[in-house]
C-alpha positions in Angstrom: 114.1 129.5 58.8 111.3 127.7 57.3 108.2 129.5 55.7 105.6 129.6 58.3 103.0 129.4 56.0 104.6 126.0 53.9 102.6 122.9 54.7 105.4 121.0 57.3 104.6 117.6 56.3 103.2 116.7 52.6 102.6 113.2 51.8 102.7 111.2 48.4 100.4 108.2 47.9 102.1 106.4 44.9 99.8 103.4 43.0 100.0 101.6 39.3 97.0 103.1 37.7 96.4 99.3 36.7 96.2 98.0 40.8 92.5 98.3 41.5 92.6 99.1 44.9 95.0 101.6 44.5 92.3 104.6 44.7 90.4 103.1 47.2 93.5 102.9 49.7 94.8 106.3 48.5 91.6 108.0 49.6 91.3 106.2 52.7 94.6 107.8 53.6 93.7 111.1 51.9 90.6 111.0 54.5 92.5 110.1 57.4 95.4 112.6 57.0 93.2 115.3 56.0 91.1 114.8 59.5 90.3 117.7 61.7 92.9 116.4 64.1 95.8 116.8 61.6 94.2 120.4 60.6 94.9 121.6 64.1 98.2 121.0 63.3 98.5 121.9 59.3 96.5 125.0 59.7 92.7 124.0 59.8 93.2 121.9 56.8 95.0 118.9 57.4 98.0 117.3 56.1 98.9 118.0 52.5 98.2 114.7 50.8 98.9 114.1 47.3 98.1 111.5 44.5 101.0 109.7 42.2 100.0 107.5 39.4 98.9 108.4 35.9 101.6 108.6 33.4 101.7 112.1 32.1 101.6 111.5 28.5 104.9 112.8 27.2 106.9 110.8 29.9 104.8 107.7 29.8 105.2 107.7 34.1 103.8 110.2 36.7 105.2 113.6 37.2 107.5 114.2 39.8 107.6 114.5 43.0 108.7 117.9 44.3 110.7 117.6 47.9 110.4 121.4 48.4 107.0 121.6 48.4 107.2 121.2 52.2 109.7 120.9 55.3 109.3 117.2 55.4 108.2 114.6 52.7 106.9 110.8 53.0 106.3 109.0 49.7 104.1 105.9 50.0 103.8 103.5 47.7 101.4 101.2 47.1 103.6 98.4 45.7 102.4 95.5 43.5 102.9 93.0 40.3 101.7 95.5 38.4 103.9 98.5 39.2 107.1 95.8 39.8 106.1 94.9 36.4 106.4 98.1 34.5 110.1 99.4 33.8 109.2 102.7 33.2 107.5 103.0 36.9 110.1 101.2 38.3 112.8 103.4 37.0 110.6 106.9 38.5 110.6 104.8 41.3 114.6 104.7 41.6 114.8 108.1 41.2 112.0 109.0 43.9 114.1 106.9 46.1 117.9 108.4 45.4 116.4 112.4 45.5 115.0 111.4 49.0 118.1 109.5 49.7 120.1 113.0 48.8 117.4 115.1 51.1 118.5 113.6 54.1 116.2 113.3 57.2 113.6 115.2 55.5 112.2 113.2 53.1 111.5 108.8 53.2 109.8 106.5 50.6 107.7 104.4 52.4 106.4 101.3 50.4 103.7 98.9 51.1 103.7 95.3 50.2 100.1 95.3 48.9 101.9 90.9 47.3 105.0 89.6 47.5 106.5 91.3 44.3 108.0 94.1 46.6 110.0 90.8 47.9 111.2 89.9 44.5 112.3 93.3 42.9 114.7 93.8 46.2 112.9 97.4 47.0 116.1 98.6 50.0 113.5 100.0 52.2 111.9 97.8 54.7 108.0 97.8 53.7 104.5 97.8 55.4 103.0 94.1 55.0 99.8 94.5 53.7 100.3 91.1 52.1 100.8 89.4 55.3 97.3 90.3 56.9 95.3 87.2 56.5 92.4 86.6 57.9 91.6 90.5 58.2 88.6 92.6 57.0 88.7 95.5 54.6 88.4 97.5 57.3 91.0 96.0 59.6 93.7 96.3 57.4 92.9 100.0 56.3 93.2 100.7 60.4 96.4 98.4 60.7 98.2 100.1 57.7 97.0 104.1 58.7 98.7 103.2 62.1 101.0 101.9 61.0 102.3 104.4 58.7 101.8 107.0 61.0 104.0 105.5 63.6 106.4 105.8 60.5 106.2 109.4 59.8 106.5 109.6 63.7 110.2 107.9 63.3 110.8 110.2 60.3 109.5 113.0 62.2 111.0 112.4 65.5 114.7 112.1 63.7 114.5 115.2 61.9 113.3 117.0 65.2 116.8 116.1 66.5 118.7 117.2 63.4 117.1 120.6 64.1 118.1 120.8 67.4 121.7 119.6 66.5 122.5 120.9 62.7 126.2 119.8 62.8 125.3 116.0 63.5 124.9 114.0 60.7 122.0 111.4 61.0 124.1 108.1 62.5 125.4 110.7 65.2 121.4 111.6 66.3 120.8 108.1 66.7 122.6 108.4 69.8 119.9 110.6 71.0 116.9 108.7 69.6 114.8 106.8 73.1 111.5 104.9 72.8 108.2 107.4 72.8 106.8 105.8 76.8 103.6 105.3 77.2 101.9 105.6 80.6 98.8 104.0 81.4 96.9 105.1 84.0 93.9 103.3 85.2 92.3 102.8 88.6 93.7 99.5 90.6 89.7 99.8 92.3 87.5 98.2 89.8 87.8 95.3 87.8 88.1 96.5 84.5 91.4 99.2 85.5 93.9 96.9 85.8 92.6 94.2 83.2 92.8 96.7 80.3 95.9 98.0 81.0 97.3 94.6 80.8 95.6 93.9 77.5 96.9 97.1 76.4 100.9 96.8 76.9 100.2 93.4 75.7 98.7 94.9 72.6 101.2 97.0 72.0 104.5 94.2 72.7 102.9 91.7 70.3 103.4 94.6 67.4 107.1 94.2 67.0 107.3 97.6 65.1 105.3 99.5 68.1 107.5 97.7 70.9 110.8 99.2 69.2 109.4 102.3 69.2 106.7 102.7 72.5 108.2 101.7 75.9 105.4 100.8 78.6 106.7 102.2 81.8 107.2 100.6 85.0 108.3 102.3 88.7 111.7 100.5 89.6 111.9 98.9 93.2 112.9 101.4 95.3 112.3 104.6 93.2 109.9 106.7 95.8 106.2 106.0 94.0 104.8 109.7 93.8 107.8 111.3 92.4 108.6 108.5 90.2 105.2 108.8 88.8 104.6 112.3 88.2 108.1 112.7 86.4 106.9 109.8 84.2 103.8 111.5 83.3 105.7 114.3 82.3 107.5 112.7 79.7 105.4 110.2 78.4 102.4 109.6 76.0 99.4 109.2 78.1 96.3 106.7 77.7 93.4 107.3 80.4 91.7 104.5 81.1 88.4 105.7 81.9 86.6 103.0 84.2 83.3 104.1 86.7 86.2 104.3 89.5 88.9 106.6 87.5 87.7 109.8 88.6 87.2 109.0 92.1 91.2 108.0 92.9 93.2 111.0 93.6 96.5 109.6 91.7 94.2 109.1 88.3 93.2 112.5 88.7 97.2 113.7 89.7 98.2 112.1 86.5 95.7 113.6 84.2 96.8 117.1 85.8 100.6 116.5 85.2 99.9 115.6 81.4 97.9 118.6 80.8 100.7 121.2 82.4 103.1 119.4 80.7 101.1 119.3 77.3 102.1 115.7 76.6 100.2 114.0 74.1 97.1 112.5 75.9 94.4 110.0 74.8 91.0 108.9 76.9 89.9 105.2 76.4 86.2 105.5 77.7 85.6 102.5 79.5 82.8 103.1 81.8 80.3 100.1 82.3 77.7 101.7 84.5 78.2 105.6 85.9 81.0 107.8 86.6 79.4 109.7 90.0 82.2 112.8 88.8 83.3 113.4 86.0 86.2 114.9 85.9 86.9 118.0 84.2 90.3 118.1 82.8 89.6 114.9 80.7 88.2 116.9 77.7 89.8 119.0 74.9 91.5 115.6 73.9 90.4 112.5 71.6 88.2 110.1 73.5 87.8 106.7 72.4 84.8 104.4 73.8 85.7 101.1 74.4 83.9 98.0 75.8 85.3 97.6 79.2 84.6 93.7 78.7 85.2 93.1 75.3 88.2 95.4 75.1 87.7 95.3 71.5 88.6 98.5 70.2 92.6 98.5 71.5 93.7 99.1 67.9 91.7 102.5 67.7 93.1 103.7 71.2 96.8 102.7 69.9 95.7 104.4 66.5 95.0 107.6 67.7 97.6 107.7 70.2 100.1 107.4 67.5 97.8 110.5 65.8 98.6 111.8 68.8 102.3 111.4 69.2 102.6 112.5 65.4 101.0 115.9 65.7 102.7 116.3 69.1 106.2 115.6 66.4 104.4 118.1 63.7 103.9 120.8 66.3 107.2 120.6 68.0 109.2 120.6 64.6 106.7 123.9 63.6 107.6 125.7 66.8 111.3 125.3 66.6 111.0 126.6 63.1 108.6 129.2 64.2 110.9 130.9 66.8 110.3 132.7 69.6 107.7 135.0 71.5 105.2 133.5 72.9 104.3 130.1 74.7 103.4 127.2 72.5 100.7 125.0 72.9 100.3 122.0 71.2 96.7 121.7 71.8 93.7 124.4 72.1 94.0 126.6 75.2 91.7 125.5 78.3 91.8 127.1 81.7 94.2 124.5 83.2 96.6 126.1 80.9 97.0 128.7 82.8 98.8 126.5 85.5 101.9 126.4 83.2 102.6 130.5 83.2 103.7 130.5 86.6 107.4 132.3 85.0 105.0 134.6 83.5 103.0 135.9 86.4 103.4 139.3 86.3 104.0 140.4 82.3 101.4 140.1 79.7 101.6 136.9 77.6 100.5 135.3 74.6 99.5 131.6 74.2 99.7 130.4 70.9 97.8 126.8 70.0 97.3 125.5 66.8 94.9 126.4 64.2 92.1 126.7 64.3 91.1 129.7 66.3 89.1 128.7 69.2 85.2 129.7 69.8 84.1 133.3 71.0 82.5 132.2 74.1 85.6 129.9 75.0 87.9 133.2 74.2 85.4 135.5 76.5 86.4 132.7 79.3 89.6 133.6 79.1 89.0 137.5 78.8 87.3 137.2 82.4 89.7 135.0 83.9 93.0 136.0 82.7 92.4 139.3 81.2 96.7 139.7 80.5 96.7 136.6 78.7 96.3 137.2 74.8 95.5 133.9 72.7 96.0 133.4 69.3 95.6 130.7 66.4 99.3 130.2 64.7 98.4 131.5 61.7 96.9 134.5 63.8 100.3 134.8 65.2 102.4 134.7 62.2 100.2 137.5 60.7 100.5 139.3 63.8 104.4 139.2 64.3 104.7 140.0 60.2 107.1 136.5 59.7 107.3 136.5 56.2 107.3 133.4 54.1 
């Protein structure tokens, strides 16, 4: 069993010290992966990111990288002429790659193509195209590559989950068991805007080749009955809201936003509203909200960027628990009161919910005191010191 205390996911950003926008990129990611979102995951911290490229001065490149210093390891590298230049990077490059190689599902080099040299050395691994963004702002392409490397760990991620749940398959056998991550979108057919911005979305998403092999819009076949064909969808899928002034107001937008929280699915709101919402509804919160213009729709690649944030920590969590073992009920995001609705097995024995880190407020903890006084809620790392797992 793993440590419960060793960071699940560390990742490597690996630069020349001679590319200039090396550090600039490395800290973007550094910021971004060291969010408050990935500390609810990675124990209040974030994801353990860590820096590659000065030559240590008796080896002449940078030290190595360590593949036990968590479950799971993703090495990017920032590839260019001045790095496919250099032997002696190249070389601590080629091992990087074989000691990942030998780790199996736990542990990938992802490179970016920050020019065309990663083309011209013949790097194996398929890289990010940084290099092919014309026409793009700074800012643009630091958004395009942090989604686009998260939907990578996500692949890592998502393959290693299945080799933990089946040890004796090797990793071409747990392709067999490998589907698309869906995506549901649910928006109000009422208004104008609903409907539009769904459509811009799942286009969105099918013009990215990499996201349309690896999210799956879903549709209701003909002759599937409509309310238990969506509910059972919801239940398995990655939810975007699309908040428009009718959403709250339709009884299946609210119905969906209930299954997703039950069924603790990974769950993202695209604010959309262009005048008033006459309700809001309440089980919309304790999730990432994204505002978006409802006319401009101009902000689709932030509601696709932190869905994939989303549908990583939901992969982070997941693996963690299964590590973790049993003895209480996991939830993958802070406890609310429509948790409860989930204990029903548990109605008459004291349980304990465990979220991730960290530990919710006092007044939000009393809430739960009054309402479900045999319901005992703790942080993980509460937990873990609680049952004495040792590291």
């Amino acid at each position: 069993m793993s440590a419960p205390t060793r960071p699940f996911l560390v990742v490597y950003i690996v630069w020349h010290p001679a590319f200039e926008q090396g550090r600039e990129l490395a800290r973007h990611l550094f910021e971004h992966y060291r969010r408050e979102h990935y500390g609810n995951v990675a124990g209040g911290a974030g994801l353990s990111v860590l820096y590659r490229f000065e030559a240590d001065a008796s080896t002449g490149v940078p030290i190595a990288i360590d593949l036990n210093e968590g479950d799971t390891t993703a090495v990017v590298v920032l590839f260019d002429e001045h790095f496919a230049g250099d032997a002696a990077y190249m070389g601590w490059l080629k091992q990087v790659e074989q000691s990942c190689d030998e780790a199996g599902l736990s542990a990938r080099v992802f490179p970016v193509a920050m020019d065309a040299s990663l083309v011209r050395v013949g790097i194996e691994e398929q890289g990010t195209r940084w290099d092919k963004w014309d026409g793009l702002e700074q800012g643009a392409k630091q958004q395009k590559l942090t989604s686009d490397l998260t939907y990578q760990f996500s692949r890592m991620l998502r393959t290693y989950l299945e080799g933990l749940k089946r040890p004796q398959d090797d990793e071409e056998a747990l392709q067999s068991y490998l589907k698309k991550v869906q995506i549901f979108l649910s928006h109000s057919k009422r208004d104008n805007d609903g409907q539009r911005i769904a459509k811009a979305i799942r286009a969105a998403l099918f013009e990215n080749g990499g996201l349309s092999s690896f999210f799956d819009v879903i549709d209701i076949p003909t002759g599937i009955k409509f309310s238990r064909a969506l509910l059972a969808q919801v239940r398995v899928s990655a939810v975007v809201a699309i908040h428009t002034d009718s959403f709250s107001s339709r009884e299946w937008c609210r119905r969906e936003i209930i299954e997703a929280k039950i069924h603790n699915v990974p769950l993202v709101v695209a604010n959309c509203i262009s005048d008033v919402d006459e309700r809001g509804f309440p089980y919309m919160g304790n999730v990432p909200v994204v505002r978006m213009d409802p006319i401009a729709v101009d902000r689709i690649d932030f509601v696709v960027g932190r869905l994939l944030d989303e549908v990583l920590k939901d992969f982070l969590w997941r693996c963690r628990v299964l590590l973790a073992g049993d003895g209480a009920v996991f939830l993958p995001r802070p406890p609310e009161l429509i948790s409860l609705a989930g204990l029903a097995q548990h109605a008459d024995a004291a349980v304990t919910l465990v979220y991730p880190d960290p530990p919710i407020g006092s007044e939000e903890q009393r809430l739960f005191e009054l309402i479900a006084p045999r319901v005992v809620l703790r942080s993980l790392t509460e937990w873990i010191a609680q049952s004495g797992l040792k590291p």
